[in-house]
N, C-alpha and C positions, 0 to 999 in steps of 0.2 A: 812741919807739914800742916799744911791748913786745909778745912773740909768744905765744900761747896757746893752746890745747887748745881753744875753745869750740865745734865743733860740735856739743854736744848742747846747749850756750845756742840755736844760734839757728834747732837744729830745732825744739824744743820740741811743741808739738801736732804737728809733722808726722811725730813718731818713728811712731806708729800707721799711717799712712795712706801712706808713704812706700816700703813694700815691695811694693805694688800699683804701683806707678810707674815706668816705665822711667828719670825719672828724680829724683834728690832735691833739691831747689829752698831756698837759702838768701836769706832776706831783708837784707842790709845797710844797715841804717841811717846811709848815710856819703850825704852829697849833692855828687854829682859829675854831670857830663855825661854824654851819652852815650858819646861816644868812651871816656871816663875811667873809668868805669863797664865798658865791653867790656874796657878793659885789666887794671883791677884782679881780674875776674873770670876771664879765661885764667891770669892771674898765680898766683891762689890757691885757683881747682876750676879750672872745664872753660872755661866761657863764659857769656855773657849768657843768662835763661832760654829754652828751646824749649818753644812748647806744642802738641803735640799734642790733645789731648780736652780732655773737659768736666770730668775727673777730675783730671789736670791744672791745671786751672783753679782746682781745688778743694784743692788740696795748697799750691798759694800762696797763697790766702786763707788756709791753714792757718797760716801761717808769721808772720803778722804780725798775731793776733786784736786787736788795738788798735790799729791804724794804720787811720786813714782816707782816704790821700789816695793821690797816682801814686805810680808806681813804675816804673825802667824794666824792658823786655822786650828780647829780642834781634832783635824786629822792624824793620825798616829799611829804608830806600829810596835807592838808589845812583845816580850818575848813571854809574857805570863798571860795576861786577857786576848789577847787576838788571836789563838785559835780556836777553828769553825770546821766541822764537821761539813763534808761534801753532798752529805743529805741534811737537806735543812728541810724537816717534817717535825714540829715540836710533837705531832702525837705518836711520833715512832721514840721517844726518850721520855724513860720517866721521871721522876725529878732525880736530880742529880746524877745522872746517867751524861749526858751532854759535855760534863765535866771528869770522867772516868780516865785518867792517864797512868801509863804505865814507864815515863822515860828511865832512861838507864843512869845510872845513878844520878839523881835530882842537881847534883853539883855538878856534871857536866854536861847535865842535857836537857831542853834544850840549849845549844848555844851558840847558834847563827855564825858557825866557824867562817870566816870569811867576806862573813856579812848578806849571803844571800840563801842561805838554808832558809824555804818557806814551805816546804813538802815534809812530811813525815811518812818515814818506813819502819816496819817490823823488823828488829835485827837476828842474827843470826846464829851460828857458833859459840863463843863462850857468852854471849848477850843474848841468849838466846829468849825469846820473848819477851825482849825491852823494844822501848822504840827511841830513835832519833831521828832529829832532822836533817834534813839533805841539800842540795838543790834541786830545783822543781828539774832540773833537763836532764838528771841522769835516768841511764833505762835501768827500768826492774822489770822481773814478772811482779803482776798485782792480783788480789784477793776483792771480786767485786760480790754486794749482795743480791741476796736472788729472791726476797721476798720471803714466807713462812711454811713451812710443809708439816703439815698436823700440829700446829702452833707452834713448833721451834725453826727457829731464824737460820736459812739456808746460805752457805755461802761455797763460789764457785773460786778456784785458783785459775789463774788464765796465764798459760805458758805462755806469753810473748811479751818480750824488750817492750817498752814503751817509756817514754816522759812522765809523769805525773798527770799532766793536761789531758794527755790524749789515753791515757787507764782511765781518766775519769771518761773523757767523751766516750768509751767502747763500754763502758760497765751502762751508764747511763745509755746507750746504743742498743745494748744486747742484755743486761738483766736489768736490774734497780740504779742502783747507782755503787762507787768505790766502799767497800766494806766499814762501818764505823765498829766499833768497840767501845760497848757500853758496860762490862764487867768484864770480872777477871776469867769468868765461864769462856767467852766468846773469846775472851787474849788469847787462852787454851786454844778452843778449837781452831783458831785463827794460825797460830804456833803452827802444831799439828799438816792443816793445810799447807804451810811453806816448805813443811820438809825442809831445814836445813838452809834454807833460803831469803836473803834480804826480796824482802816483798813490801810493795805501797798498800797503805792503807788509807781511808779516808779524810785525816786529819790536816789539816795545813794552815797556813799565820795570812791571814787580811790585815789591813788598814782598818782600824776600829774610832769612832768618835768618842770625844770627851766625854759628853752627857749621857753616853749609853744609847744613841738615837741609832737605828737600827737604818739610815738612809743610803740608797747604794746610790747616790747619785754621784760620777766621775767628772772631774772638770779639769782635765792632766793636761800641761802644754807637752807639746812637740818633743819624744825622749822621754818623757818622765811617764812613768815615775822612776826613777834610779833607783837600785839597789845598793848593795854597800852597807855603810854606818848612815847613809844619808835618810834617819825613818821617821822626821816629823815633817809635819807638810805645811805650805806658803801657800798663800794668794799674791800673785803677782800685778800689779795696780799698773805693769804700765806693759801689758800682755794681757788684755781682756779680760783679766780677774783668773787667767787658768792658772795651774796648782804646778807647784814643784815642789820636792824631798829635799831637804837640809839637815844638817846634823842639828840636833836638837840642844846643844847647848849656846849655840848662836845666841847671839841678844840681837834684837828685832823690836818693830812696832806688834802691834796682834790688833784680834776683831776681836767682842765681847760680843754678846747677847744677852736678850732679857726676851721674853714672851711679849709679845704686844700691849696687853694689860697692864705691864707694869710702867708705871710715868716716872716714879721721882724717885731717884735714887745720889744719896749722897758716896762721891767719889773723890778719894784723895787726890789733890793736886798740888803745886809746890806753888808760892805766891812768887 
């Protein structure tokens, strides 16, 4: 394997358009996995690509004018880092409060039975105050928050079926938002509140970026994003750069990134 200068080979059209960009996005023509692909790319820039905008979007289409097919992105879906709490207020959590889980025995849960469990409920019966995940469509009653009454955190049970989605739209409707649990105090009174009952509570799995970049920008073709085992996500080069779910041990080309600042970086290539 021999090492070489070529980042101005495989910016190529992106030299123009790339200083508009918070960041500069290299196309790698190597077909690796995704894991494989995540590593080769902290190894030799930054990480897997982040997309913010539609300009964005446009800078890696720039990068590969003849390539037609995927490509991975830094988008992904975890059964350990992506879940996110339905109130997202860092000053309602204090430190490590955000990360507070209770699942039911750590060996089988979470574990995405089927591949579309991205909701999490409060169990019941002999589980009784564990949690597992679900699918988002089944109905529960749910447990939404209702803000603080003489400084302790009030929470309301609300007797009616719903999906996941729409306990969140009516909590967020009519009190705060879907109950989170941030100790093992609140697990109690949360218990308690179910009476006996699988109830939702706040928690449930996003699509999370490589770099930890916090951007909710969506760019999903037509269907997608699919659920399933299908949980690392494409840019599609010959569909407008929009995003589609693949199983993550596919070998594929992928995008890199580096911050705009950075010019020269030495990257393995095969002579």
């Amino acid at each position: 394997m021999d090492y070489g200068l070529i980042v101005l080979v495989l910016t190529g059209a992106l030299v123009d358009v790339a200083f508009a960009q918070t960041r500069q996005y290299y196309f790698v023509n190597k077909l690796l996995n995704w894991d494989n692909s995540q590593n080769y790319c902290r190894s030799f820039l930054t990480d897997l690509a982040t997309i913010e905008n539609t300009d964005d979007v446009d800078a890696i289409l720039s990068t590969a004018s003849d390539y037609t097919g995927k490509a991975w992105i830094g988008l992904y879906d975890g059964l350990i880092n992506s879940w996110r709490w339905s109130l997202n207020d860092s000053s309602f959590y204090a430190e490590g409060e955000t990360e507070f889980r209770n699942w039911h025995n750590d060996s089988d849960q979470p574990n995405n039975l089927g591949g579309q469990q991205y909701c999490v409920e409060l169990l019941s019966g002999s589980y009784l105050g564990k949690w597992g995940d679900t699918k988002c469509s089944e109905q529960r009653h749910f447990v939404c928050y209702n803000g603080t009454v003489n400084g302790i955190s009030s929470f309301i049970k609300v007797n009616r079926s719903l999906n996941w989605t729409d306990a969140q739209t009516f909590c967020r409707e009519n009190y705060v938002d879907l109950a989170s649990i941030r100790n093992q105090t609140e697990n109690d009174i949360i218990t308690n509140l179910a009476n006996g009952e699988f109830v939702w509570i706040g928690l449930h799995r996003e699509k999370v970026w490589s770099d930890g970049s916090t951007s909710l920008f969506r760019h999903w073709a037509a269907g997608q994003p699919n659920s399933g085992n299908l949980t690392c996500v494409t840019t599609l080069f010959n569909d407008s750069g929009q995003w589609s779910t693949e199983k993550c041990f596919t070998r594929l080309p992928f995008i890199c990134y580096t911050t705009r600042n950075a010019f020269y970086f030495y990257i393995p290539h095969t002579v």
